[in-house]
CHARMM internal coordinates of N, CA and C (Angstrom, degrees):
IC EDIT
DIST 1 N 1 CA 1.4430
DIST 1 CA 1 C 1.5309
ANGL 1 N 1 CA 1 C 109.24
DIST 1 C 2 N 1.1022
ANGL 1 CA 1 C 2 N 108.72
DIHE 1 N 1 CA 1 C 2 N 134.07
DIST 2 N 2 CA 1.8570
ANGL 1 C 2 N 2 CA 109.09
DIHE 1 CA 1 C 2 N 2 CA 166.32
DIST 2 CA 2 C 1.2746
ANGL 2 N 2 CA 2 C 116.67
DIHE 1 C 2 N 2 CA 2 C -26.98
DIST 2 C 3 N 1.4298
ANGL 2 CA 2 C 3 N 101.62
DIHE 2 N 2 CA 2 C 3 N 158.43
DIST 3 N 3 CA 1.3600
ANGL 2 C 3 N 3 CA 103.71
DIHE 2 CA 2 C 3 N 3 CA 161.56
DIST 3 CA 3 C 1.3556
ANGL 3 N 3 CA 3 C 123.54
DIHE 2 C 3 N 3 CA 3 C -105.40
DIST 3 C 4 N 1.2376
ANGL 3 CA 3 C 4 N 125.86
DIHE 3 N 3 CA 3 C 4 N 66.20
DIST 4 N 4 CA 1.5011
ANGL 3 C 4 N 4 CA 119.00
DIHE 3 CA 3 C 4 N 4 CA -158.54
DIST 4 CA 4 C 1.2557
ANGL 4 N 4 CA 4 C 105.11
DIHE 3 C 4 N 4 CA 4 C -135.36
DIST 4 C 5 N 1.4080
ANGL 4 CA 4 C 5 N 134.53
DIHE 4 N 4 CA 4 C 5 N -177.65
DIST 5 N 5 CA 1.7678
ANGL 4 C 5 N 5 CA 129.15
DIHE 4 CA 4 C 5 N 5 CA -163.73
DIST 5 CA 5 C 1.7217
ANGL 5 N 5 CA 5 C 91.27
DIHE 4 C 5 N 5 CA 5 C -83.70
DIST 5 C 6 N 1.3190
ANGL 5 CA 5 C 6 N 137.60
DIHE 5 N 5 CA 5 C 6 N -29.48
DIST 6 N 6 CA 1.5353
ANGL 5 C 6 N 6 CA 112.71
DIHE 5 CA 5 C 6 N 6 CA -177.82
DIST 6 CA 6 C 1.2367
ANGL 6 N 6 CA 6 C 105.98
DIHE 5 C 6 N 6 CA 6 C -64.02
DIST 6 C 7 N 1.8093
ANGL 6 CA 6 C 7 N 112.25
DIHE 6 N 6 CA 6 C 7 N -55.12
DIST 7 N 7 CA 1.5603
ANGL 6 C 7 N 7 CA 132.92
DIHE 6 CA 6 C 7 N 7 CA -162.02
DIST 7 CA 7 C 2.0338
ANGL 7 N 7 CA 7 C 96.64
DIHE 6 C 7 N 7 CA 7 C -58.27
DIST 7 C 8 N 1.5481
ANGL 7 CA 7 C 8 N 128.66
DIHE 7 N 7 CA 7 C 8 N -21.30
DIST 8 N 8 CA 1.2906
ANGL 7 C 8 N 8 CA 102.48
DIHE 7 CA 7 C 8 N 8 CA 175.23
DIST 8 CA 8 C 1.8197
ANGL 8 N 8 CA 8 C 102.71
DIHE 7 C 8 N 8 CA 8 C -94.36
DIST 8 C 9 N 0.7590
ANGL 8 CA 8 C 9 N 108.25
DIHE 8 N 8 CA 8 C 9 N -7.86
DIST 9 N 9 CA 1.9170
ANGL 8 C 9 N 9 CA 117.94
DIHE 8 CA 8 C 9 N 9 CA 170.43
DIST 9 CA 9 C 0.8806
ANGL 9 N 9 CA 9 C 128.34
DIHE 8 C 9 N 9 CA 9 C -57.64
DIST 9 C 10 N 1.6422
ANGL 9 CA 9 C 10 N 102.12
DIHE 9 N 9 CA 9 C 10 N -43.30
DIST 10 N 10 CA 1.3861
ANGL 9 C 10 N 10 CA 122.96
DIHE 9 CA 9 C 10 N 10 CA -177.63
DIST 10 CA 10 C 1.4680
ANGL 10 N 10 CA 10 C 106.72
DIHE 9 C 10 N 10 CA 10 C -97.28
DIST 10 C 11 N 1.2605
ANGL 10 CA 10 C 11 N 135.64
DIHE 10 N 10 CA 10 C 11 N -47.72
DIST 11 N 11 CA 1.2591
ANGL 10 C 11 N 11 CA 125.20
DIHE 10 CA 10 C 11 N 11 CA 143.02
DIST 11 CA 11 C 1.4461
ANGL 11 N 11 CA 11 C 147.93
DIHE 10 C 11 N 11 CA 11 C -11.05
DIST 11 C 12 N 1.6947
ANGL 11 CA 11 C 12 N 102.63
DIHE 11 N 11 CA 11 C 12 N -38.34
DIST 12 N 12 CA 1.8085
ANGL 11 C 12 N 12 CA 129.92
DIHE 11 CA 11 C 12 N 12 CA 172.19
DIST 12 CA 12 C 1.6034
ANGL 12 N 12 CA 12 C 84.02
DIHE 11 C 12 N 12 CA 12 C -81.30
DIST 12 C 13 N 1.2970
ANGL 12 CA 12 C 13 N 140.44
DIHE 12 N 12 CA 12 C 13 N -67.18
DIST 13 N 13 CA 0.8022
ANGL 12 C 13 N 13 CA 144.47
DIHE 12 CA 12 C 13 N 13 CA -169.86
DIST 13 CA 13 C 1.6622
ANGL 13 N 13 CA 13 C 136.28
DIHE 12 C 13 N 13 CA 13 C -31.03
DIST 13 C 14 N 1.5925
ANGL 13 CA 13 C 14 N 68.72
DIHE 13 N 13 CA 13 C 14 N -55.77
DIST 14 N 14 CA 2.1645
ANGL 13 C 14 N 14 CA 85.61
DIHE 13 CA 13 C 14 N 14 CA 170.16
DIST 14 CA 14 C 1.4095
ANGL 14 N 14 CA 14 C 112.28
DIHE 13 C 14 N 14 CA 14 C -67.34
DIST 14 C 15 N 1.5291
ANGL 14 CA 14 C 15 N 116.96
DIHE 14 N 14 CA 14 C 15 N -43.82
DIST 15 N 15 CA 1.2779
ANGL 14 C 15 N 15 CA 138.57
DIHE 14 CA 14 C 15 N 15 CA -174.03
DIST 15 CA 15 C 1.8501
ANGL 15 N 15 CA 15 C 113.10
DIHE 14 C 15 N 15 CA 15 C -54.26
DIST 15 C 16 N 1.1976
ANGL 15 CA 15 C 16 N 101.27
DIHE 15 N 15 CA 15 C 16 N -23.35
DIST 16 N 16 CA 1.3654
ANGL 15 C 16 N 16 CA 109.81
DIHE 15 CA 15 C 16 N 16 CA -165.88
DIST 16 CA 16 C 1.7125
ANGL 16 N 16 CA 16 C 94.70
DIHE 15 C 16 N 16 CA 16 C -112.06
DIST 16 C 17 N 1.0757
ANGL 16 CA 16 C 17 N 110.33
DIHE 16 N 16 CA 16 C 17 N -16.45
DIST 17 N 17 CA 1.9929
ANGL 16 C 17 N 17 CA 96.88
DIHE 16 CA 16 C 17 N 17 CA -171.89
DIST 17 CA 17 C 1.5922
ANGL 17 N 17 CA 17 C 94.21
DIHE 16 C 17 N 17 CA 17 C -99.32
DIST 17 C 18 N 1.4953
ANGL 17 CA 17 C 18 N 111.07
DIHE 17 N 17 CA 17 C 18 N -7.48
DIST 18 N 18 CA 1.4834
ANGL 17 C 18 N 18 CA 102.03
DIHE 17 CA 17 C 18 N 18 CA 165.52
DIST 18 CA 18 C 1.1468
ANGL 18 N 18 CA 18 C 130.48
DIHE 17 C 18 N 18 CA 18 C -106.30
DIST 18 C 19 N 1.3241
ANGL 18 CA 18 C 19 N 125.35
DIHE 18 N 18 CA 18 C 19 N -3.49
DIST 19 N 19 CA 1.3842
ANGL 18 C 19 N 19 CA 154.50
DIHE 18 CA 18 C 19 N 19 CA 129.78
DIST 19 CA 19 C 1.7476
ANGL 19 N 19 CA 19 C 117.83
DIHE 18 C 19 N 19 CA 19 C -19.34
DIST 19 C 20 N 1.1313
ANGL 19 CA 19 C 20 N 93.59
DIHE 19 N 19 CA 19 C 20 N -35.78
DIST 20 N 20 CA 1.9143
ANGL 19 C 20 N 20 CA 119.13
DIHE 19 CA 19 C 20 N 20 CA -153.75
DIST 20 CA 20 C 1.4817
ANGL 20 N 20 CA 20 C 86.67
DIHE 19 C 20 N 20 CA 20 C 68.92
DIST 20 C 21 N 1.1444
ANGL 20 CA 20 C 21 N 166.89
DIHE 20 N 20 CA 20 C 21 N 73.80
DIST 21 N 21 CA 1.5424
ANGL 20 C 21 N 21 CA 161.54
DIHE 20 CA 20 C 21 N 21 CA 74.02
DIST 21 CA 21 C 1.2389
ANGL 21 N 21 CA 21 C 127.62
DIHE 20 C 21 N 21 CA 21 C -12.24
DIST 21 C 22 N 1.5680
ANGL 21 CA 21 C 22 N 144.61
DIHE 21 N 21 CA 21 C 22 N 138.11
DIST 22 N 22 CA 1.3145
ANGL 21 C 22 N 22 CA 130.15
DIHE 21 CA 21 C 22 N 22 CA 159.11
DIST 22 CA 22 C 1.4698
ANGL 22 N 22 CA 22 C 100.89
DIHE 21 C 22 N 22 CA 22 C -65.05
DIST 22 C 23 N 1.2586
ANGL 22 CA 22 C 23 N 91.57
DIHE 22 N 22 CA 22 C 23 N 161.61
DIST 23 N 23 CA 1.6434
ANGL 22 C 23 N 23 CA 92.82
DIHE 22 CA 22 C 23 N 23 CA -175.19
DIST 23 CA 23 C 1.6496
ANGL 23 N 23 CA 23 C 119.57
DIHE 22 C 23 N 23 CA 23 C -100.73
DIST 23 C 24 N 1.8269
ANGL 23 CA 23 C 24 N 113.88
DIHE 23 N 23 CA 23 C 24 N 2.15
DIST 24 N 24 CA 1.0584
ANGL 23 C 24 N 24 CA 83.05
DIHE 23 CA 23 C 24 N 24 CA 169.45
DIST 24 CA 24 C 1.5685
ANGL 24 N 24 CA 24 C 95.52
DIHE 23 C 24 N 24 CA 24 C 111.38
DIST 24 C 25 N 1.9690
ANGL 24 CA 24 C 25 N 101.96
DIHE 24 N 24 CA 24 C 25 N 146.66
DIST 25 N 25 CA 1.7790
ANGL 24 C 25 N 25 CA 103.11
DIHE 24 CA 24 C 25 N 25 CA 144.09
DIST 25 CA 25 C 1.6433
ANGL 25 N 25 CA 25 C 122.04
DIHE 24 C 25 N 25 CA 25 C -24.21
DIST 25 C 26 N 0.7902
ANGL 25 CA 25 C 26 N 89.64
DIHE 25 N 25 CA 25 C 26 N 158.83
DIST 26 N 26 CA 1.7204
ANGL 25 C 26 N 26 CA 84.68
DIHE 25 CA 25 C 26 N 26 CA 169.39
DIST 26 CA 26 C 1.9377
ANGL 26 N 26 CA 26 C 99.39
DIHE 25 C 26 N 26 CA 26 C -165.77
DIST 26 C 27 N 1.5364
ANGL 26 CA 26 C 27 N 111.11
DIHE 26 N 26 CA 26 C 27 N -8.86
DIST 27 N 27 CA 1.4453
ANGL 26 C 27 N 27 CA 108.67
DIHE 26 CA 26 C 27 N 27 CA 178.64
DIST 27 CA 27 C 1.3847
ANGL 27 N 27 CA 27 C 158.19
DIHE 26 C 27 N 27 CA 27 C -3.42
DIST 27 C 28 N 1.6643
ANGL 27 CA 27 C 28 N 71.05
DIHE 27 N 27 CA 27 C 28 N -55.73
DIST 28 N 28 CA 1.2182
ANGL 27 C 28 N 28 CA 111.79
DIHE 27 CA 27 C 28 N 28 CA -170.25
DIST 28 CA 28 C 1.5797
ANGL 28 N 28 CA 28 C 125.83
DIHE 27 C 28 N 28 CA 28 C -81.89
DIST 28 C 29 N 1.6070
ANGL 28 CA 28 C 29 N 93.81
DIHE 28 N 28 CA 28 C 29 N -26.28
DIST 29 N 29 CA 1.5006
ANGL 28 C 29 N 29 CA 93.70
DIHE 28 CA 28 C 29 N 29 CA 178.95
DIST 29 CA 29 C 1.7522
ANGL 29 N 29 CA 29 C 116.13
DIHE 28 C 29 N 29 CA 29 C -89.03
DIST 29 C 30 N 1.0932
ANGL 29 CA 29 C 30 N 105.70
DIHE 29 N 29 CA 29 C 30 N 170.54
DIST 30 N 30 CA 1.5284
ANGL 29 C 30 N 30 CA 121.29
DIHE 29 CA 29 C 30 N 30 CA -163.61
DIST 30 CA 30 C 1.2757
ANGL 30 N 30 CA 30 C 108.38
DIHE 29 C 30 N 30 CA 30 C -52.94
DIST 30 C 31 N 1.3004
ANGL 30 CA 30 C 31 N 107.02
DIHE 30 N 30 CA 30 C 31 N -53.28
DIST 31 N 31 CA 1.8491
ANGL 30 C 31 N 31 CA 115.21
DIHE 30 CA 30 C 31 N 31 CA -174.34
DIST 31 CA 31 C 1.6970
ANGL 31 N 31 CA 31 C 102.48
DIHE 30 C 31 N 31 CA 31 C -131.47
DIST 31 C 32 N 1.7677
ANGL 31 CA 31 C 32 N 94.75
DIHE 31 N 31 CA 31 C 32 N 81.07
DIST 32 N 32 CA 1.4884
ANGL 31 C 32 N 32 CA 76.32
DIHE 31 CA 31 C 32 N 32 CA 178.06
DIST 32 CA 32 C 1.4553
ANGL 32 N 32 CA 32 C 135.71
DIHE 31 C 32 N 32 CA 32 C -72.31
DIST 32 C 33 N 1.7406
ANGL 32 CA 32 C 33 N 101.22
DIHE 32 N 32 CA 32 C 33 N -20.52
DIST 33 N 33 CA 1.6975
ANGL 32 C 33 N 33 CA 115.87
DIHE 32 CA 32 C 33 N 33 CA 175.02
DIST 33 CA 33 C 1.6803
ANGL 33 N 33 CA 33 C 100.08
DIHE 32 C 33 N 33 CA 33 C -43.13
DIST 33 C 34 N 1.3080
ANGL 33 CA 33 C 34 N 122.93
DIHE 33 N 33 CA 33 C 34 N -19.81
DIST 34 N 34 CA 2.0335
ANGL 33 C 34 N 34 CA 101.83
DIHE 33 CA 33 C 34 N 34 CA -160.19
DIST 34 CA 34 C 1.8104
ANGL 34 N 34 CA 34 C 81.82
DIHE 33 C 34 N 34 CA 34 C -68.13
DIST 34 C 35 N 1.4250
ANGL 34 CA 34 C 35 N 128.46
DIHE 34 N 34 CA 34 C 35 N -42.30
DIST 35 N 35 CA 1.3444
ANGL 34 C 35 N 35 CA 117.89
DIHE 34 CA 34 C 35 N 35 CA 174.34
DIST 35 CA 35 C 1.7629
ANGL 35 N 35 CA 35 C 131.60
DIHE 34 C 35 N 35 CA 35 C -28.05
DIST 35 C 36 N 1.3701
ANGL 35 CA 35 C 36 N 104.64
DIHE 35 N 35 CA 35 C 36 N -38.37
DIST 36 N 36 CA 1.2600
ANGL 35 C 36 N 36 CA 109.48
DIHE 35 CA 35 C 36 N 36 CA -171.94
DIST 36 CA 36 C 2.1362
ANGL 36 N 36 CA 36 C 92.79
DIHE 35 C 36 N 36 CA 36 C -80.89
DIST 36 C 37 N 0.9691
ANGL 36 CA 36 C 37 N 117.19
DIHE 36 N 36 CA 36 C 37 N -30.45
DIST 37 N 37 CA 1.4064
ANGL 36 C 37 N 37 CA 137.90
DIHE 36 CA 36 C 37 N 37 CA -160.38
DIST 37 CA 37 C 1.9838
ANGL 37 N 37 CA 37 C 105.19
DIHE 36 C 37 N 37 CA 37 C -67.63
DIST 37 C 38 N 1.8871
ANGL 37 CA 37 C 38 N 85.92
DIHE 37 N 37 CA 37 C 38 N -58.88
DIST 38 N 38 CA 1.6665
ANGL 37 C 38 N 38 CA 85.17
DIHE 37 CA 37 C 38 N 38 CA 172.02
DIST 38 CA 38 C 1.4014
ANGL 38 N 38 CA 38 C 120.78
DIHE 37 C 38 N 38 CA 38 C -81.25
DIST 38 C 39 N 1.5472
ANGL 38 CA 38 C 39 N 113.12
DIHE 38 N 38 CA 38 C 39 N -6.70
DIST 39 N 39 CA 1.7393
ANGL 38 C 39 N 39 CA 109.42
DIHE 38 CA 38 C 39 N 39 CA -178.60
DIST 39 CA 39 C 1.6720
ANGL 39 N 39 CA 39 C 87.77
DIHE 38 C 39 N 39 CA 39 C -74.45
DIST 39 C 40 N 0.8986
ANGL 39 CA 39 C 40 N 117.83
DIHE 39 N 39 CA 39 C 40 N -44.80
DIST 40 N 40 CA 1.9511
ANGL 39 C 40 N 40 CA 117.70
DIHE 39 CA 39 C 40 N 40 CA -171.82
DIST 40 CA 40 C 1.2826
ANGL 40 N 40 CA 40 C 92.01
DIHE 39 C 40 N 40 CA 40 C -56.68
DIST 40 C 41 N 1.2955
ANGL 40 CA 40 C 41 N 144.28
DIHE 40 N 40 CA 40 C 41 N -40.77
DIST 41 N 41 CA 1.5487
ANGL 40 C 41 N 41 CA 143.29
DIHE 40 CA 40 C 41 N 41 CA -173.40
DIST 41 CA 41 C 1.2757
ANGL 41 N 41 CA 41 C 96.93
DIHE 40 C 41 N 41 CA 41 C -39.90
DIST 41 C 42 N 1.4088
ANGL 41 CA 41 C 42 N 103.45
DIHE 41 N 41 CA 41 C 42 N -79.79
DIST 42 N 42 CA 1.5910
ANGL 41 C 42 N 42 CA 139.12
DIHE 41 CA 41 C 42 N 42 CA -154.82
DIST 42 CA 42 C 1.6744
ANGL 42 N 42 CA 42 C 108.56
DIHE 41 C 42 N 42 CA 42 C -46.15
DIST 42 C 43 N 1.2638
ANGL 42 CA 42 C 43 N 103.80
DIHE 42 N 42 CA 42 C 43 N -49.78
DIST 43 N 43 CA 1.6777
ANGL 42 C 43 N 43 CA 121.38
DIHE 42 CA 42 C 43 N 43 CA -161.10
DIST 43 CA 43 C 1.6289
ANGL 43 N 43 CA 43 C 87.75
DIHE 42 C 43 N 43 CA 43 C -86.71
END
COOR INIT
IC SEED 1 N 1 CA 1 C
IC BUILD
């Protein structure tokens, strides 16, 4: 993944939906719905 301020966002992000974690703000990033998309992955 990039190294850029979404790519470490999204990074906390992944880290936590594989965790079983909430994941958190997510605002900020571009498409935050793919979030709701990979927690459905995961589970």
């Amino acid at each position: 993944m990039p190294k850029t301020w979404s790519g470490k966002i999204m990074r906390r992000v992944l880290a936590a939906i594989s965790n079983g974690q909430a994941p958190g703000d997510v605002s900020t990033l571009a498409n935050p719905e793919v979030v709701d998309s990979i927690t459905q992955l995961v589970r």
